[in-house]
Backbone as a ProteinNet text record, in pm:
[ID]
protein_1_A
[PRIMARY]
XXXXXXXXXXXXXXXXXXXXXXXXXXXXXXXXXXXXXXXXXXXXXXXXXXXXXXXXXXXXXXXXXXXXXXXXXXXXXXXXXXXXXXXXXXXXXXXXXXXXXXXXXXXXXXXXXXXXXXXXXXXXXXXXXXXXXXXXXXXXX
[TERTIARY]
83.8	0	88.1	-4.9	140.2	77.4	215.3	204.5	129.1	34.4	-30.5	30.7	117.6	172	100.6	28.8	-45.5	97.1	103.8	183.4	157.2	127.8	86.2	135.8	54.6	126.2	55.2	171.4	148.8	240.4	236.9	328	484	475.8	621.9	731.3	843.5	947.7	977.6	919.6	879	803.6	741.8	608.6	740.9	818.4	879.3	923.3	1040.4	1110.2	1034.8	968	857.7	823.5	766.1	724.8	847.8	1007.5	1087.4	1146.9	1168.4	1157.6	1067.7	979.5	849.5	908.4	930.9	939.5	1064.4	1181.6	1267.8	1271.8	1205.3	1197	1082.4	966.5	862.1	837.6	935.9	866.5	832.2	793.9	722.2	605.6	556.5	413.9	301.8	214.1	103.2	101.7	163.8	120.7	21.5	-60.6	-157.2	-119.9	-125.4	-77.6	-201.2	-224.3	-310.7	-264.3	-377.6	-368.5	-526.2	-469.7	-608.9	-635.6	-757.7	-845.1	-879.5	-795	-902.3	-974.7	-1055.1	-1180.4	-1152.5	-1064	-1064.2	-983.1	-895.8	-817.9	-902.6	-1048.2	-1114.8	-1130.1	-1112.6	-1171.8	-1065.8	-942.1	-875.4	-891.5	-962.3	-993.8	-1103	-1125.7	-1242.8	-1305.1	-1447.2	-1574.7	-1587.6	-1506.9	-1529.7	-1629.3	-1684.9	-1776.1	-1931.7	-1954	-2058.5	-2066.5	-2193.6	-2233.4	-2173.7	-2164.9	-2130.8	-1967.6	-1920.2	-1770.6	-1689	-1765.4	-1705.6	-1728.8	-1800.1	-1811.1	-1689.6	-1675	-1598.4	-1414.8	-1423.7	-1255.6	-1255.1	-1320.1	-1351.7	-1317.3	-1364.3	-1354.1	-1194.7	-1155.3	-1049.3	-931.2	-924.2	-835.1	-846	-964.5	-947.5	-870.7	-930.5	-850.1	-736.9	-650.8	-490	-466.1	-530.1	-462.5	-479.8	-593.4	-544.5	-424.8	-431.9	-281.1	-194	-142.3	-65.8	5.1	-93.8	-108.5	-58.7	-108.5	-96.5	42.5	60.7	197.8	307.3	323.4	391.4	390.2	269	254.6	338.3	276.9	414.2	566.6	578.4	727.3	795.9	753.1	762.4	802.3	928.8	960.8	972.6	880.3	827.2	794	782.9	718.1	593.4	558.2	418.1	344.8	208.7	106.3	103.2	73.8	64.6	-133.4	-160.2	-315.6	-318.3	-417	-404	-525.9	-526.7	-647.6	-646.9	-823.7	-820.8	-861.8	-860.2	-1002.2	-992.8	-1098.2	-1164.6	-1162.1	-1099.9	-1082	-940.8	-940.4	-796.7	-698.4	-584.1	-502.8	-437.3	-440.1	-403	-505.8	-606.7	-711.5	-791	-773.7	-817.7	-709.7	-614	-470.9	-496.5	-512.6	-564.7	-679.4	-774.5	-916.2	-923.7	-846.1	-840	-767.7	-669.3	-563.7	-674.2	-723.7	-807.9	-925.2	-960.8	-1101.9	-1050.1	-917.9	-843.3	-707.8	-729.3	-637.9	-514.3	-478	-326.8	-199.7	-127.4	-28	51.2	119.1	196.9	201.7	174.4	229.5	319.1	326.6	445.4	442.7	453.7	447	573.8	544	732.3	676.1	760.3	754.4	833.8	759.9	798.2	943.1	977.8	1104.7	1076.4	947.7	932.6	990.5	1060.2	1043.1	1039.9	1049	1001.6	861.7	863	722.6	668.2	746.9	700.5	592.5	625.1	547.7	430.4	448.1	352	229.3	289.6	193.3	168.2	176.7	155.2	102	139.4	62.6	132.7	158.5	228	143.3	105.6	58.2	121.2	237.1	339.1	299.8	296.4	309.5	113.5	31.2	-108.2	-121.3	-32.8	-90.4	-24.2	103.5	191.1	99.6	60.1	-2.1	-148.5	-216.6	-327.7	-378	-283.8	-264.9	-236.6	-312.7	-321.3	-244	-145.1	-34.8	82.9	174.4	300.8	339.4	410.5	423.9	547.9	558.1	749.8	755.9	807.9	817.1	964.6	964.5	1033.2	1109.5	1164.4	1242.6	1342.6
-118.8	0	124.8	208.5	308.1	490.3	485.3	580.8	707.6	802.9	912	1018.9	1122.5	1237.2	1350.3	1451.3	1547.9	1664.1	1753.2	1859.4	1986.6	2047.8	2192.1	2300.3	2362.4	2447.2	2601.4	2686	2833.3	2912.4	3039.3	3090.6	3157.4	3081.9	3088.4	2994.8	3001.8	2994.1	2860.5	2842.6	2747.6	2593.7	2633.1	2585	2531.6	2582.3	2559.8	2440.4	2478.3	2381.8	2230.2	2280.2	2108.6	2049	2127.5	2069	1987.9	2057.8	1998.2	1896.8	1881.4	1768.7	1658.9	1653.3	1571.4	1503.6	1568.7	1531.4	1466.3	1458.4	1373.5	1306	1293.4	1162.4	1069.6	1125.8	1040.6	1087.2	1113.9	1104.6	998.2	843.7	783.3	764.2	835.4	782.4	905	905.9	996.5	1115.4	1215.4	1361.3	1418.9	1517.2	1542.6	1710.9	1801.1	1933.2	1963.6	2070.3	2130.5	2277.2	2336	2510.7	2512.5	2582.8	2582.4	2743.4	2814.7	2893.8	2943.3	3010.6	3060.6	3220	3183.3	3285.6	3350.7	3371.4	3492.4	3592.4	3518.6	3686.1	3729.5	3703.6	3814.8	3918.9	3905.1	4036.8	4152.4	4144.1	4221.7	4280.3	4293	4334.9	4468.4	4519.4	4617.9	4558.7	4570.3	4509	4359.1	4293.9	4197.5	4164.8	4196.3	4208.3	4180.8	4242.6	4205.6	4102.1	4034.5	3930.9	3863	3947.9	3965.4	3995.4	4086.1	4092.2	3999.2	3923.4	3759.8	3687.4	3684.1	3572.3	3598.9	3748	3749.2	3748	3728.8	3755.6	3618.9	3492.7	3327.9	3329.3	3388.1	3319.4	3389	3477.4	3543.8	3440.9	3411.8	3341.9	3166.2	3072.3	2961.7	3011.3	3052.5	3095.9	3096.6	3214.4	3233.9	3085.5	3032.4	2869.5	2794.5	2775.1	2655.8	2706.4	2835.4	2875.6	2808.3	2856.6	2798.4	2661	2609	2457.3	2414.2	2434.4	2399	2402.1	2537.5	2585.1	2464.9	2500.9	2414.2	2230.3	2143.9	2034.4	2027.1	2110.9	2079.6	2120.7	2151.9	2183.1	2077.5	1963.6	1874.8	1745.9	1656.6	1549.3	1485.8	1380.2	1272.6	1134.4	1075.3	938.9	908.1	929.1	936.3	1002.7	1024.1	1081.6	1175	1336.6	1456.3	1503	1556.7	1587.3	1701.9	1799.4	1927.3	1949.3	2004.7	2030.4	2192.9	2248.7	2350.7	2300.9	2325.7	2301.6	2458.9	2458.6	2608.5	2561.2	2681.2	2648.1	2712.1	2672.2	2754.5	2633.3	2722.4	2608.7	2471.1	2489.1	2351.9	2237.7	2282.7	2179	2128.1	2201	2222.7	2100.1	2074.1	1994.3	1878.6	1849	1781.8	1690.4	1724.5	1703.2	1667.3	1728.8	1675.9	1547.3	1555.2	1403.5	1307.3	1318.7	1223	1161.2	1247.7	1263.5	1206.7	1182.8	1141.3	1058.7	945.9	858.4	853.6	963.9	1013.2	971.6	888.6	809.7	926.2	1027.5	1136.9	1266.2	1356.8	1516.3	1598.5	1641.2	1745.8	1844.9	1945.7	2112.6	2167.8	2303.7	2389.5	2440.5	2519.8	2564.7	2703.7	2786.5	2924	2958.7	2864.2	2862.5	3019.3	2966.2	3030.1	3003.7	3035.2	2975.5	3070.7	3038.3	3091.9	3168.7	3266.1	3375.9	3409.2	3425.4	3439.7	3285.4	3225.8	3098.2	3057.3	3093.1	3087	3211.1	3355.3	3409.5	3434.9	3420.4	3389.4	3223.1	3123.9	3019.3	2963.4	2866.4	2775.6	2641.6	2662	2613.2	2422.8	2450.5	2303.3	2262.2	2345.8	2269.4	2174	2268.5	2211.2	2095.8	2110.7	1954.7	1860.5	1887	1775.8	1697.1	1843.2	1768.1	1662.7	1750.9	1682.3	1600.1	1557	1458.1	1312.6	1239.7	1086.7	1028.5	1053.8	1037.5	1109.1	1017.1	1107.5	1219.9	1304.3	1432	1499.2	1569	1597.1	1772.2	1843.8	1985.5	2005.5	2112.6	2115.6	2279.8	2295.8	2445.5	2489.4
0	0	0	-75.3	-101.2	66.1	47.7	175.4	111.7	236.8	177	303.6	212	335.8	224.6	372.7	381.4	403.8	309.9	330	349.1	434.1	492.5	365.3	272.3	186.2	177.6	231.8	186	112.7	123.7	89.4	147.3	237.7	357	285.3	300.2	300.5	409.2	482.3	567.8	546.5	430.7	369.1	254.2	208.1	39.8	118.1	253.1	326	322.9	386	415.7	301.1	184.8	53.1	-6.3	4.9	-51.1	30.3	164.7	254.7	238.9	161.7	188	23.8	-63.3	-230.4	-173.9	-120.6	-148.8	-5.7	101.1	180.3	112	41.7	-16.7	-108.5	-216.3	-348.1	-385.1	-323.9	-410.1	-350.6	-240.7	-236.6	-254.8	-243.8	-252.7	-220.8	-248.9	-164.3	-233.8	-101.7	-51.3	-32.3	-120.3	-61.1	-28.6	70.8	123.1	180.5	148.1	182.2	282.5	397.3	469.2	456.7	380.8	383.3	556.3	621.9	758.6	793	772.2	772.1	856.8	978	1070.5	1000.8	859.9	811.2	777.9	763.5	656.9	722.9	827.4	896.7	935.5	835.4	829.1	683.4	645.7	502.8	492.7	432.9	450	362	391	303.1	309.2	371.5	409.1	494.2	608.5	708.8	623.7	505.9	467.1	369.3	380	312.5	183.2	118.9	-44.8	-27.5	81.6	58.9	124.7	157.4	218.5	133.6	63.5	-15	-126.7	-196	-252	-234.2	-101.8	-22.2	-13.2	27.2	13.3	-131.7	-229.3	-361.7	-430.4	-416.5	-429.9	-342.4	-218.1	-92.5	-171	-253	-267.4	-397.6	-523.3	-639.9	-624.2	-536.3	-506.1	-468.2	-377	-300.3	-399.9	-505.7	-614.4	-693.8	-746.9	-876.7	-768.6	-638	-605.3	-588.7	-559.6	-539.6	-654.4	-790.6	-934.9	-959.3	-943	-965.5	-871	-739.2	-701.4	-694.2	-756.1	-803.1	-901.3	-988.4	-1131.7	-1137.3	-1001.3	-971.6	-927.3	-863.2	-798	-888.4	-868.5	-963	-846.5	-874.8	-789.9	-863.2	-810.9	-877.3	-778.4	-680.4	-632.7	-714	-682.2	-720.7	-670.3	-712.8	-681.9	-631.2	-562.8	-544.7	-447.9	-491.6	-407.1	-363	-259	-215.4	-103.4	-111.1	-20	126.4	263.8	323.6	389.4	481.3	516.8	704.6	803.4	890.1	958.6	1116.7	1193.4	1077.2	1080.1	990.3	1081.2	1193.2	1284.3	1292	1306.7	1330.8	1220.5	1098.6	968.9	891.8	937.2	875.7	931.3	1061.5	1136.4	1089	1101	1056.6	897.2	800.5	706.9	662.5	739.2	753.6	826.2	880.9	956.7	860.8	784.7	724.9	549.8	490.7	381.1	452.7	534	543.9	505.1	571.7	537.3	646.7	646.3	680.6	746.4	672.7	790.8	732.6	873.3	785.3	780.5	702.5	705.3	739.7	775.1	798.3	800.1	771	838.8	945	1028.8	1178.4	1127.1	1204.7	1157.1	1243.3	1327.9	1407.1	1549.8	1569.9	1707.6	1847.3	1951.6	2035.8	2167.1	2315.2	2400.3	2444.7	2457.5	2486.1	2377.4	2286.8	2156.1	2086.7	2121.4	2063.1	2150.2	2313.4	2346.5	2347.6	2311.6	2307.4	2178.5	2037.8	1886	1889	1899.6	1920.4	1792.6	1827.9	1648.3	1596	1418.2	1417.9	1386.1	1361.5	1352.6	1517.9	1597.9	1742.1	1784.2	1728.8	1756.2	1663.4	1551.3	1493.1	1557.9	1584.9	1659.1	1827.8	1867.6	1984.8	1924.1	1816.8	1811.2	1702.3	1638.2	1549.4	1578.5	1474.3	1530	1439.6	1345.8	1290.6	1269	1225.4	1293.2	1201.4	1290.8	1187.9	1196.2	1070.7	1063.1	1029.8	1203.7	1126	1071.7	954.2	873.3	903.8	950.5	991.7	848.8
[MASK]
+++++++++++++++++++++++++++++++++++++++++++++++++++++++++++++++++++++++++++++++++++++++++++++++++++++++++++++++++++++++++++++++++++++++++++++

């Protein structure tokens, strides 16, 4: 059975790390990129707050996350299978929940390389999947 690793993907530098960690410890089994959509940035936006300007900051935020996704799939020389996906949600529990919910063997993430007071009062999201994940997971600094 071939292995399925879920790879945390944004636009960090952090994110490239893990993606390219993940292509050459398992380029041969299944990756799973994922971009999690979380709805609390919208509310740093103006016009977002209403009905219609959420819907359009949602459709603008998945758009940018598929080009991306696309883009960095076909960057990728692998012999696994490539598959991208959005979900909607905090991005820890959203990574989480989706690995759970697509039988995904292990994840990857980068770690923004927080540590001390700073990590506990910013909150990391490499550290919430690690605690709350039911497979094993590899942060990528």
């Amino acid at each position: 059975m071939t292995k399925r690793v879920l790879v945390g993907v944004d636009d960090s530098e952090q994110a490239s790390a893990a993606l390219s960690f993940a292509a050459d410890e398992w380029g041969d089994a299944d990756l799973l990129l994922v971009t999690v959509i979380d709805p609390a940035e919208a509310g740093k936006e103006p016009g977002a707050g209403i009905p219609s300007g959420a819907e359009q900051w949602y459709e603008r935020r998945k758009s940018e996350a598929e080009s991306r996704l696309s883009e960095v799939a076909e960057s990728l020389a692998v012999t696994g299978s490539v598959e991208t996906d959005t979900a909607v949600g905090k991005p820890a529990a959203a990574i989480v929940t989706y690995a759970e919910d697509h039988d995904v063997d292990h994840i990857v993430v980068g770690s923004h390389g927080r540590s001390g007071i700073t990590r506990v009062v910013l909150g990391s999201v490499a550290e919430a999947v690690v605690r709350n994940s039911s497979v094993p997971v590899t942060v990528v600094r």
